[in-house]
C-alpha positions in Angstrom: -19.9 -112.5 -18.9 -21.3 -115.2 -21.8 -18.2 -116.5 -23.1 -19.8 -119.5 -24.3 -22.3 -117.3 -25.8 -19.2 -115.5 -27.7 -17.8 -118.4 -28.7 -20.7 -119.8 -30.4 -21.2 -116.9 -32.7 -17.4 -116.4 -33.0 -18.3 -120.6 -34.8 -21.3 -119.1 -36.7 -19.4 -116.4 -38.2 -16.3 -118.1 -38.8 -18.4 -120.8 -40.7 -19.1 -117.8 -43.4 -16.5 -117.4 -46.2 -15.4 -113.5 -46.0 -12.2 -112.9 -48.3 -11.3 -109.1 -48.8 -13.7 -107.9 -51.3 -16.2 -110.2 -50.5 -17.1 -109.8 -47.1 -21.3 -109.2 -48.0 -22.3 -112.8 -46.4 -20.5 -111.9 -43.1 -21.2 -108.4 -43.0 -25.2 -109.6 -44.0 -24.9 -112.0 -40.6 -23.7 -109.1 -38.3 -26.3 -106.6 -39.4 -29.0 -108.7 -38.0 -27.5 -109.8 -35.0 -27.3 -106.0 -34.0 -31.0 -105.4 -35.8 -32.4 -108.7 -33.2 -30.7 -106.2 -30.1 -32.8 -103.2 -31.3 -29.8 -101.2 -32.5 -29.5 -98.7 -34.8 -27.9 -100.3 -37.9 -26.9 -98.8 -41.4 -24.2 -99.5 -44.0 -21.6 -97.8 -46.3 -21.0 -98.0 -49.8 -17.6 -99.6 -48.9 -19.8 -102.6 -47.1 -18.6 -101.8 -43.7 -21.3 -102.1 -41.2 -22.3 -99.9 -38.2 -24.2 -99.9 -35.0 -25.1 -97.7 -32.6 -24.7 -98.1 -28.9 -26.2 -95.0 -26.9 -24.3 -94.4 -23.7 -25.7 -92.9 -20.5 -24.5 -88.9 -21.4 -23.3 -86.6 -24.1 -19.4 -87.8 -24.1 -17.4 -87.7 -27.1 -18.1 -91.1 -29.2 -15.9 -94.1 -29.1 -15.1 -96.1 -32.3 -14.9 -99.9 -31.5 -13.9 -101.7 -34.6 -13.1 -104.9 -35.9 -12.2 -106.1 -39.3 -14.7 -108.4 -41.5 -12.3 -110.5 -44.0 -9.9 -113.1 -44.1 -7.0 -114.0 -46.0 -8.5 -117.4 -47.0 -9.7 -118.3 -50.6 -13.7 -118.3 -50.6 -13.7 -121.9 -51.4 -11.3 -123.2 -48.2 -12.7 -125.4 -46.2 -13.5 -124.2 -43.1 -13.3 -127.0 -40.6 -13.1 -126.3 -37.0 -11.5 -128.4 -34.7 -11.7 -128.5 -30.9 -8.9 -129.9 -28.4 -9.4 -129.1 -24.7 -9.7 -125.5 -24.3 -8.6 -124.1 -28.3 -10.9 -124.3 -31.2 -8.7 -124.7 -34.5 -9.8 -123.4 -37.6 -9.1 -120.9 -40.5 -9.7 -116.8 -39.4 -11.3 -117.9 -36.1 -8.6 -115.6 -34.8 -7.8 -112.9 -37.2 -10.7 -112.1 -37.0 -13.8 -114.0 -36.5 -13.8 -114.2 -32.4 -13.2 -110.8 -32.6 -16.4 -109.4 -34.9 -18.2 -111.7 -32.5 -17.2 -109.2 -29.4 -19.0 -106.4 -31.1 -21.7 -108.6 -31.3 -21.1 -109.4 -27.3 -20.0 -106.0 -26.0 -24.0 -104.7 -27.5 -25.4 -107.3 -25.3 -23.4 -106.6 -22.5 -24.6 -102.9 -22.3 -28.2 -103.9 -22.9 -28.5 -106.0 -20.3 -27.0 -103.5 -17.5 -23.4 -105.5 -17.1 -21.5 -102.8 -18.9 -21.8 -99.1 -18.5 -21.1 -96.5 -21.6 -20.8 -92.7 -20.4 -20.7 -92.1 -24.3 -21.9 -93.1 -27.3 -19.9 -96.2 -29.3 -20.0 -96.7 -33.0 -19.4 -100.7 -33.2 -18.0 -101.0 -36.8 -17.4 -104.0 -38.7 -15.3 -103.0 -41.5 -14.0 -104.6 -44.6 -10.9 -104.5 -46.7 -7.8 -104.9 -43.7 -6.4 -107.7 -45.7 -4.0 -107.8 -48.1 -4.8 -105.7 -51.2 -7.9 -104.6 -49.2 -5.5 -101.4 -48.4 -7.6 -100.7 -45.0 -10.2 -99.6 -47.6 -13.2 -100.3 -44.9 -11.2 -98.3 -42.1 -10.4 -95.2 -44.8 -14.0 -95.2 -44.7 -14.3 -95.0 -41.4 -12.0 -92.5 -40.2 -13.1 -90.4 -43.4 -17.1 -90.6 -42.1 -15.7 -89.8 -37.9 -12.9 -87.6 -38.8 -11.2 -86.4 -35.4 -14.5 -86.0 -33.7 -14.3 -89.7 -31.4 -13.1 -89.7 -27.9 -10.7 -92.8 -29.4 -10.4 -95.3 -32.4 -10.5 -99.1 -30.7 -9.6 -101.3 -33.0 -10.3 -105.1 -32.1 -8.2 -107.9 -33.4 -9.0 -111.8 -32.3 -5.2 -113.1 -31.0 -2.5 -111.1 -29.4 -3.8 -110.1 -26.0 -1.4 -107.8 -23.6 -0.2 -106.2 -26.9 -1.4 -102.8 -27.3 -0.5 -101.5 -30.9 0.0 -97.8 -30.6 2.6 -97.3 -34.0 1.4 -98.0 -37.5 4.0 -99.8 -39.9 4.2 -98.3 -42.8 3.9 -100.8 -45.5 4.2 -100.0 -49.7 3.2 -102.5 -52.3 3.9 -102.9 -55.7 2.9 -105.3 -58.9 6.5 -105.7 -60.9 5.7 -106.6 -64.3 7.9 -108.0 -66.9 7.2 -108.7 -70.7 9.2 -110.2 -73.5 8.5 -111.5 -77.3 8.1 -115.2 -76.0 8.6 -118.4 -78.1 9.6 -121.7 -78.0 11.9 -122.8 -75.5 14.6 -124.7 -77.9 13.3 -123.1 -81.3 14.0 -119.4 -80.1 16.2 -120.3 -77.3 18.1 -117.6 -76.3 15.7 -114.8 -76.4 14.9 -113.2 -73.3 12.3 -115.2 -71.0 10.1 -112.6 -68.8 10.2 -115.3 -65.5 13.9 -115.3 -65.9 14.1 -111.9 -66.1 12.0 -111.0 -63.4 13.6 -113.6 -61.1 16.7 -112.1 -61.9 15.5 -108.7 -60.6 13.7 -110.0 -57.6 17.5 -111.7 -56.6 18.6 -108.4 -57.2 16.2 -106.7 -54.7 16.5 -109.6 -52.2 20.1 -108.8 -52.4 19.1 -105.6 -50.8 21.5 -104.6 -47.5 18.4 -103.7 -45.6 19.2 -102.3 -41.9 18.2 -104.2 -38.6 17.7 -101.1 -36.6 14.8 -99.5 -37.5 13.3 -103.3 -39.2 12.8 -102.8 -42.7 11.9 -105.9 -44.7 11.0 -107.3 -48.7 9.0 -109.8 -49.3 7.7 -111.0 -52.8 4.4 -112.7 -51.8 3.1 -113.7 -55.1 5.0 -114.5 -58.5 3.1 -115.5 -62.0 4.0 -116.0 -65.4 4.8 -118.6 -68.4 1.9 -120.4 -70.5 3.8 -124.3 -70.7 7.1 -125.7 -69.6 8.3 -125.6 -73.3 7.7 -122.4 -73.9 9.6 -119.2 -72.9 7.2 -116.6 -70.9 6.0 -113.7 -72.9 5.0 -111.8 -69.0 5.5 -112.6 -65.4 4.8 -110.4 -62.5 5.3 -110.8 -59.1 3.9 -108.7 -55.9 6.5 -107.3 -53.6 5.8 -105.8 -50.1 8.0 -103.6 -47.6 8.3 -102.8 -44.7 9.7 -100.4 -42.3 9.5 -98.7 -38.7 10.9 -95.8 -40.3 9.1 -93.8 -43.4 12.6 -92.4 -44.8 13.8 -96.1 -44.6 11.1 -97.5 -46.5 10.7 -93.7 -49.3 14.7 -95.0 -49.3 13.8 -98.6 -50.1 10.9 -97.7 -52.6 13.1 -95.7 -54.6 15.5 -98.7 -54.8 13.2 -100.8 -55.9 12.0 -98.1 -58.8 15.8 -97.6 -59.3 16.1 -101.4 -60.3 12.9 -101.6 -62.2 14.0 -99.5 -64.3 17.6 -100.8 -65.4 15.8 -104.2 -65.9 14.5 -102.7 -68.7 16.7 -103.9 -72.1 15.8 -104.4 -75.6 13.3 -107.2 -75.6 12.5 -106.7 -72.1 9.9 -104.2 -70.9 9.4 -104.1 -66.7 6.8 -102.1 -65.2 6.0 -100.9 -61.8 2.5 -100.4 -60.2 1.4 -99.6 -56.8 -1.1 -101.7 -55.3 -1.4 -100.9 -52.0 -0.1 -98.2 -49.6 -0.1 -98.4 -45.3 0.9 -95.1 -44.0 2.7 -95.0 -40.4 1.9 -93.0 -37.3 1.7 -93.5 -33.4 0.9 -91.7 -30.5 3.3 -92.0 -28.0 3.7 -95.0 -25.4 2.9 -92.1 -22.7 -0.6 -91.2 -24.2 -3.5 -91.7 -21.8 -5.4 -94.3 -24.3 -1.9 -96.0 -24.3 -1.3 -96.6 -20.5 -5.6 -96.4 -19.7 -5.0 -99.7 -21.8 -1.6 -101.2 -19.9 -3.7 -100.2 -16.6 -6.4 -102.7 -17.4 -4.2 -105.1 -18.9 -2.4 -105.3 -15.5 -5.6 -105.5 -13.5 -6.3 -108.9 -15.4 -2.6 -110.0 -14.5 -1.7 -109.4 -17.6 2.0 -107.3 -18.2 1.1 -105.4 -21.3 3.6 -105.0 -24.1 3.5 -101.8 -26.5 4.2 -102.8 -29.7 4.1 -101.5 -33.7 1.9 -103.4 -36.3 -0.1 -103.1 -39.6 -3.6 -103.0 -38.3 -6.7 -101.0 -39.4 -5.7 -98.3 -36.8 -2.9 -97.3 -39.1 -5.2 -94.9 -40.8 -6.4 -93.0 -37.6 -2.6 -93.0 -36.6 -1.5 -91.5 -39.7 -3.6 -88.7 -39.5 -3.0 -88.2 -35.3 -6.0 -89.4 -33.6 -5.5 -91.5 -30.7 -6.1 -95.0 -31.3 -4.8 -98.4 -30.7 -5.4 -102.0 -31.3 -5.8 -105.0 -28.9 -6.3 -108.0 -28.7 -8.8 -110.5 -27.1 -7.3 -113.8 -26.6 -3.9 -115.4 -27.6 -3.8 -118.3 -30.2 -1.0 -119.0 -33.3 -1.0 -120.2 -37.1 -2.8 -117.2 -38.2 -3.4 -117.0 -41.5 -2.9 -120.2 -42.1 -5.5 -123.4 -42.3 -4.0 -124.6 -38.4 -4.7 -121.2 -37.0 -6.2 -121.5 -33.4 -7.3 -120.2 -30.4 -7.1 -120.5 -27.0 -10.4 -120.0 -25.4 -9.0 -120.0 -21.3 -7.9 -116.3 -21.5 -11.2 -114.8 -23.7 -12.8 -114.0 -20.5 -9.6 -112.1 -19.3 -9.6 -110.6 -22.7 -13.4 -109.4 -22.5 -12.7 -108.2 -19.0 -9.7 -105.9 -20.4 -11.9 -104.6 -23.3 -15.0 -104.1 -20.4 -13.0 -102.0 -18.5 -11.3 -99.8 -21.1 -14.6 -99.6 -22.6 -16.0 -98.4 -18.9 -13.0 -95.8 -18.4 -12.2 -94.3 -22.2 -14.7 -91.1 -21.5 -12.2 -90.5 -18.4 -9.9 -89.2 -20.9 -12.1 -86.2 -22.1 -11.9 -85.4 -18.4 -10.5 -81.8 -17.7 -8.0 -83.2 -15.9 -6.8 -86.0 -18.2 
């Protein structure tokens, strides 16, 4: 097992600027890694990127994933830093290190020291972040369908968690427009920012339950043209959240209730949808689900089952089995002091090895 090997292209890739909806460059790098290895390569409209890796007999395929793009700004800098055993640096986690493993699990089976029984479509997908709306995954499952064995979807950080429930996650643009003017010449007409911060207090005033987690976050607000003048629009980007979909219908239709009374003479408040995460799971008592815990455990690590947004929201929504894992631990993600620890990589390519080596048991008769 080349973890150095991994950790140098997880560096190389991370060094290429991939922001949702401009993931080409990255995308570009991966293709020829996989066309240097002799693999089958082609790619969507969408961008995503696929390889294929011929297994040793006519199993059902396997879907190994992992998601292109970052949250970061095309021009952030990208400086790595190194202290001991993490490497420090903007999506080296989420989900550089990652991408890299597709690159490393095509080796691994070429050069004899990992054995497929199937077929596995390594896919590097765009669009998981933010307003990407798992664009690059809808793409995926929509090309695969329910024909794979499993969807495996790959994320850099979080290793022992196996995500096996999709969060459902709705989000909205709120927009709010007014006349404008000056701020002391027409003071006293309505101001769009104060408006929509008044609405957004509203919604944050929200009794939203603990049990199942439901949460509202406004992520992003805009408006105003000068300090001295009073804003003609503002609009803000809200996102929620909930483990349950009739908690989070119930907290949509809140947030459309309130839209819609902010509206007043002067003061027109619109409501778009901008992005929409359906939920799903298959249950902690799936095969996929405890194959997963069982090679967790034989690294000597206790596996936790857990519910996430992730790219294998879409396969769960629609009830294929599928799951995400992680390949190391780290913190900060998406954040310019995001890091990784590089010490339990080789655990975490051991884990993903042998799932990888035992998945086609589960089209077994017996299974």
């Amino acid at each position: 097992m080349r973890i150095d090997r991994l950790l140098d292209l997880a560096v190389r890739i991370q060094q290429i600027p991939a922001p949702t909806f401009h993931e080409a460059e990255r995308a570009r790098f991966v293709r020829e890694q996989w066309q240097v290895l002799g693999l089958p390569v082609e790619q969507d409209e969408t961008g995503n990127v696929y390889a294929l890796l011929r297994g040793s007999s006519a199993g059902k395929d396997v879907v190994l994933s992992a998601h292109l793009d970052t949250v970061f700004p095309a021009d952030t800098p990208l400086n790595l830093r190194r202290d001991g055993e993490r490497i420090a640096g903007p999506g080296i986690g989420d989900n550089s290190v990652a991408v890299a493993a597709l690159v490393e699990v095509a080796r691994a089976a070429l050069e004899g020291n990992l054995a497929l029984q199937g077929d596995v479509w390594l896919v590097a997908n765009v669009g998981e972040e933010g307003l990407g709306n798992l664009q690059g995954m809808r793409a995926v499952v929509e090309r695969f369908g329910a024909s794979p064995l499993a969807y495996l979807v790959l994320e850099g950080m979080a290793l022992g968690t196996i995500y096996h429930r999709a969060l459902g996650v709705q989000r909205y643009r709120i927009t709010a427009e007014t006349e404008g003017g000056h701020s002391w010449a027409n003071y006293g007409l309505p101001s769009a920012i104060h408006e929509l911060a008044r609405l957004i207090a509203q919604l944050d005033a929200l009794a939203l339950p603990r049990s199942p987690r439901t949460s509202l976050n406004a992520g992003v607000f805009h408006g105003g043209v000068s300090v001295n003048t009073i804003a003609s629009q503002a609009w803000a980007e809200l996102d929620l959240r909930s483990e349950s979909s009739e908690m989070l219908t119930w907290l949509s239709r809140q947030v459309n209730f309130l839209v819609g009374e902010a509206n007043q003479p002067g003061v027109k408040v619109t409501l778009e949808s901008i992005g929409q995460r359906p939920g799903g799971e298959i249950p902690v008592s799936h095969p996929l689900v405890r194959l997963a815990a069982d090679c967790l455990r034989e690294q000597g690590i206790a596996p936790a089952s857990f519910i996430g947004s992730t790219d294998a929201n879409i396969p769960l929504s629609r009830g294929y089995p599928a799951i995400c894992v992680g390949l190391t631990r780290g913190d900060r993600a998406h954040t310019e002091q995001e890091y990784i620890e590089t010490a339990p990589l080789k655990q975490g390519m051991a884990f993903l090895y042998a799932l990888l080596d035992r998945v086609w048991r589960l089209d077994a008769p017996s299974a």
